[in-house]
C-alpha positions in Angstrom: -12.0 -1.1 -9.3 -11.8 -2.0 -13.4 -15.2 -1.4 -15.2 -15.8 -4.8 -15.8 -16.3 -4.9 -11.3 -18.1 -1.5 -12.0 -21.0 -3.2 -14.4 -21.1 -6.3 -11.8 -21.8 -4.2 -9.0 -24.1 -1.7 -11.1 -26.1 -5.2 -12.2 -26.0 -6.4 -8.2 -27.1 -3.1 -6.8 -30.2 -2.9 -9.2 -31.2 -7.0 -8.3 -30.5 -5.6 -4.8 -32.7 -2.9 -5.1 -35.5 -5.0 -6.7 -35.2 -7.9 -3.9 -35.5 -5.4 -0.8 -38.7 -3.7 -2.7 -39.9 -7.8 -2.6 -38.7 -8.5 0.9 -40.9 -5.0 2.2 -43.6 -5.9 0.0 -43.7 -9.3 1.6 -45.2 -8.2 5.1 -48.2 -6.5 3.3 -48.6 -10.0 1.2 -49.6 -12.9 3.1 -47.3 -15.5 4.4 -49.0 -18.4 2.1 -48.4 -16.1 -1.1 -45.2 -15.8 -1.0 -44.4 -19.5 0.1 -45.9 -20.5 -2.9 -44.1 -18.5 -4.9 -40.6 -18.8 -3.6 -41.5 -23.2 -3.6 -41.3 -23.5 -7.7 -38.2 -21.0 -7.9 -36.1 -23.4 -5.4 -37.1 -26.8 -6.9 -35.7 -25.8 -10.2 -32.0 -26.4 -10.6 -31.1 -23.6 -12.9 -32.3 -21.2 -10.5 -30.5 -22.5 -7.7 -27.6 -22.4 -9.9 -28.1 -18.6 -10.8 -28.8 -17.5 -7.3 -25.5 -19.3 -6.8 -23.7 -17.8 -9.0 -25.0 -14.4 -7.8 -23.8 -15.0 -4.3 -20.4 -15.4 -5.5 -20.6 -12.3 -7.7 -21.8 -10.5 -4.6 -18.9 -12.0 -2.5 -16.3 -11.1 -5.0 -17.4 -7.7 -5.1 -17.5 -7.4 -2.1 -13.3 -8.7 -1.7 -12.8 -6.3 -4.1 -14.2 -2.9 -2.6 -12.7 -4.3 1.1 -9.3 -4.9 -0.8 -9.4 -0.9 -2.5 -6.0 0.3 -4.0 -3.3 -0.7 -1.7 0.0 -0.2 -3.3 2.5 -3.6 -3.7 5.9 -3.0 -1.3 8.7 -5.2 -1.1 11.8 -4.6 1.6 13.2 -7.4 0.3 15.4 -8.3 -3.0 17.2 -6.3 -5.4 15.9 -2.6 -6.9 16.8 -2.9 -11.0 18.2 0.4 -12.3 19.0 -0.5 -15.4 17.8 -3.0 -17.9 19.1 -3.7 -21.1 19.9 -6.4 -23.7 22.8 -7.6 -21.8 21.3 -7.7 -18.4 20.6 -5.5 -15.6 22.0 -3.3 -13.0 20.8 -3.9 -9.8 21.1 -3.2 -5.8 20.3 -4.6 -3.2 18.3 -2.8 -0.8 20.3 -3.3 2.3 22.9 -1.9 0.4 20.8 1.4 -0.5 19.8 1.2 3.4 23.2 1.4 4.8 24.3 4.0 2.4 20.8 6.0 3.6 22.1 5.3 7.6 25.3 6.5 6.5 24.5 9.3 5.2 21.4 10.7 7.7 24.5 9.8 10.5 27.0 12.3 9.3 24.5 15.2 9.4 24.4 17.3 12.4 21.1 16.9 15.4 20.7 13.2 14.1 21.8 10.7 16.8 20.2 7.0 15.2 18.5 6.6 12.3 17.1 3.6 10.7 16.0 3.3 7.4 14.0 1.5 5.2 14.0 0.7 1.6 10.6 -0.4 -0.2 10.2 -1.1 -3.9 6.8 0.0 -4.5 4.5 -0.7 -6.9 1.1 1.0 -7.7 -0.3 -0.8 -10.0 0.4 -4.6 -12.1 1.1 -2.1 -15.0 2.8 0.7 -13.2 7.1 0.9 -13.2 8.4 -0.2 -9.7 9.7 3.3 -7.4 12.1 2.8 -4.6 10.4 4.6 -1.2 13.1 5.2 2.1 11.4 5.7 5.2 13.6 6.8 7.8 13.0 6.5 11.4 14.9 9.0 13.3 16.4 9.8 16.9 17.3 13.5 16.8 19.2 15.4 19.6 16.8 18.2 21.6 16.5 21.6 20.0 17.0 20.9 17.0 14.7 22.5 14.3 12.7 18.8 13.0 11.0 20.3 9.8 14.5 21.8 8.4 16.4 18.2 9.5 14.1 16.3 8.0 14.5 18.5 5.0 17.9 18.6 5.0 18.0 14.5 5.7 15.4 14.0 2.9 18.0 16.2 0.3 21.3 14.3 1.6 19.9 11.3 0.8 18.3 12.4 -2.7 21.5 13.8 -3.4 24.0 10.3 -2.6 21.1 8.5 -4.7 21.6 10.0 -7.7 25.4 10.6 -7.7 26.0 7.1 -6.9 23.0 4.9 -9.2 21.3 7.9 -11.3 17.7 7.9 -9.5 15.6 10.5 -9.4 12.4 11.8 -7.3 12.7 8.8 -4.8 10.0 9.4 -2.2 11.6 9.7 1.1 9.0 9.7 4.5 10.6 10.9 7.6 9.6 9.7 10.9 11.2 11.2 14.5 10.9 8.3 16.9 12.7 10.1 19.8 14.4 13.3 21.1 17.6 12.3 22.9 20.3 14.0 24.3 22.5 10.9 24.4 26.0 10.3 22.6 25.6 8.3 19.3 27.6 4.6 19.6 30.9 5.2 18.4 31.4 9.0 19.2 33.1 10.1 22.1 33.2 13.3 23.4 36.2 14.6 24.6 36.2 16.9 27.5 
């Protein structure tokens, strides 16, 4: 939340304050008292206005703190690794995806893996990050934290031999223990 939607809410919560000290004080003031109070602030226009304009304050304050920080993802498009006066490098992400299932595939206790490839973006300000989260199917008995460790590295090491990136965040996820023969493997007996 920006300081400008700090000092709204700072403002709102004080008026708030003040009205619910009213609104309590109003069952020890009799009911003809504070009708003829309230009767010359809503004939005047400007004060409708105002109190209007306070209620959408109040409502885009509220927007704001049910909104919070949620970082910007994409799975679609191109990542950019390189901009210059020229023009720009980039990849598609299904093309960092399959060279992600490629690689998680030729490692050992992985039987499917899918992946996928987010540009993410903190902030409006912040530089976009590519993020991989990979969804795997590993064979029984094997060790998950040293896999994942080991998938997480594979893939860290192909993406920056192949396009020069560094510290791309990588979030593995086991979906399943099988025991089952990848497609296109065939054991011989």
């Amino acid at each position: 939340m920006g300081i400008i939607n700090r000092f709204l809410l700072f403002v709102s919560m004080i008026g708030l304050a003040l009205l619910s000290v009213l609104v309590l004080c109003m069952g020890v003031l009799p009911e003809s008292y504070w009708l003829n109070e309230i009767h010359p602030i809503l004939s005047r226009r400007e004060k409708v206005a105002v109190s209007d304009v306070l209620l959408l304050v109040a409502l885009h304050l509220l927007g704001v703190s049910l909104r919070g920080r949620a970082e910007r993802t994409h799975e679609r498009g191109d990542f950019i690794l390189l901009q210059g006066a020229e023009g720009g490098v980039r990849v598609a992400l299904p093309a960092i995806r399959a060279m992600a299932e490629r690689t998680l595939l030729s490692l050992h206790g992985i039987r499917m893996a899918k992946v996928r490839a987010q540009r993410v973006r903190a902030s409006k300000k912040a530089p976009e990050t590519l993020r991989l989260v990979l969804d795997l199917t590993v064979s029984r008995g094997t060790p998950v934290a040293s896999l994942t460790e080991a998938a997480a590295a594979a893939i860290r090491t192909e993406l920056r031999e192949t396009m020069g990136l560094e510290d791309v965040a990588v979030e593995s996820h086991i979906t399943a223990f099988s025991d089952a023969v990848p497609a296109g493997k065939r054991r011989v007996v």
